[in-house]
C-alpha positions, 0 to 999 in steps of 0.5 A: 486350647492352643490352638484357639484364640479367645478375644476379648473386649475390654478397658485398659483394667481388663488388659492388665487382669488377664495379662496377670492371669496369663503370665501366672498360667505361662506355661500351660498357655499362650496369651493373645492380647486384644486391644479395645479401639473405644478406649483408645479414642478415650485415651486420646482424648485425656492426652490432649486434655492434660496437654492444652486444658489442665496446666492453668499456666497455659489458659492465660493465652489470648489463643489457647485452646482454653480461650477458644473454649470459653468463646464458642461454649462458656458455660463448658470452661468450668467443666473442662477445668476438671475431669470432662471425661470422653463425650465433651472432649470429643466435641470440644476438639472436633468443635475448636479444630473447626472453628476458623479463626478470621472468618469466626465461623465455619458458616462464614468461612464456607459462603466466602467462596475462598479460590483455591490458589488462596487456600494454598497459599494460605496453607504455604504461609503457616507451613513456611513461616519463619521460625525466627520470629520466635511467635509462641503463640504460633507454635503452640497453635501448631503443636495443638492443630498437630495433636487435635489431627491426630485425633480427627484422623483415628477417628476418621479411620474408625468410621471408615473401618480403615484398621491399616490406618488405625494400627499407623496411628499407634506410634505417635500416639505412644510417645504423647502417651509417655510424656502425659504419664499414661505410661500404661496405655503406652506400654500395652499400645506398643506390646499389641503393636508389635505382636500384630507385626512380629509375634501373631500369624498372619491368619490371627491377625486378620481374625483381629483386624476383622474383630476391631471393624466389627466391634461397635464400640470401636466406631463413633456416630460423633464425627 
């Protein structure tokens, strides 16, 4: 049997039970762990809903991400306050990364034929912004556009079937994991991590590359 690898999909729950089994049963095998990319996105998705939406010391913002909500879906801003779950956060982020703010609309934004030279310039100006201003409202936007990317970019690197880019995104992630107390997520996304590039053969872990392209609930039709 040790020479065969069984992978096996499953939540963080399931990750956890067979490392239980595979620690009691250490001698007689070795355990191969596989990570499963839905609740991945799932995890994700919690992480920016405790940072920006759950504290209800940082709704009062006239630009958080709270506000944004209540104007472009209103009858949402009673469910976000709460638990709401995968499905409306994924669309609340994708939703308010989306939206720009002087031209109110995508829509907008599109048909007002912006020159190039404008979007670099305006790219420059929010890059190189003085820090000195102490704006807060402006660094919170940046930190919450950081984030929000973060998400854009695995979700983008899933439907596009680039693991090499999904397996980047896992340090990052694992920090704002830590410091939102999913300390779990964090601590199985660093063992997978690190057994990918140390522990397994280069044979198994291009078995496992093809198993996260192949599974289906690794990719999303949302986005």
């Amino acid at each position: 049997m040790s020479e065969h690898v069984l992978l096996i999909h499953g939540d963080l729950l399931t990750k956890e039970q067979l490392d239980t089994v595979c620690d009691t049963q250490r001698i007689e095998s070795t355990p191969k762990n596989r990570f499963q990319l839905f609740h991945y996105k799932m995890a994700c998705t919690d992480v920016i809903w405790r940072t920006y939406l759950q504290p209800k010391e940082g709704r009062d913002d006239s630009n958080s991400m709270f506000q944004h909500v209540g104007i472009l879906q209103p009858q949402e801003t009673g469910r976000i306050s709460t638990k709401p779950g995968f499905r409306c956060m994924h669309d609340i982020v994708m939703m308010v990364l989306r939206q720009p703010v002087e031209w109110q609309t995508l829509e907008k934004f599109g048909k007002s034929e912006v020159e190039w030279d404008l979007l670099v310039e305006m790219s420059e100006v929010i890059v190189h912004k003085p820090v000195s201003e102490q704006d807060q409202q402006f660094e919170n936007q940046c930190l919450r556009n950081r984030d929000q990317l973060l998400y854009v970019d695995i979700c983008q690197a899933m439907n596009a079937g680039d693991i090499g880019q999904v397996e980047a995104s896992f340090l990052p992630w694992i920090y704002i994991f830590c410091v939102t107390g999913k300390h779990k997520y964090a601590a199985q996304i660093n063992k997978f991590s690190m057994n990918l590039q140390y522990t397994y053969p280069k044979d198994l872990c291009n078995i496992i590359h093809l198993n996260l392209l192949c599974n289906p609930m690794g990719k999303s039709n949302a986005f």
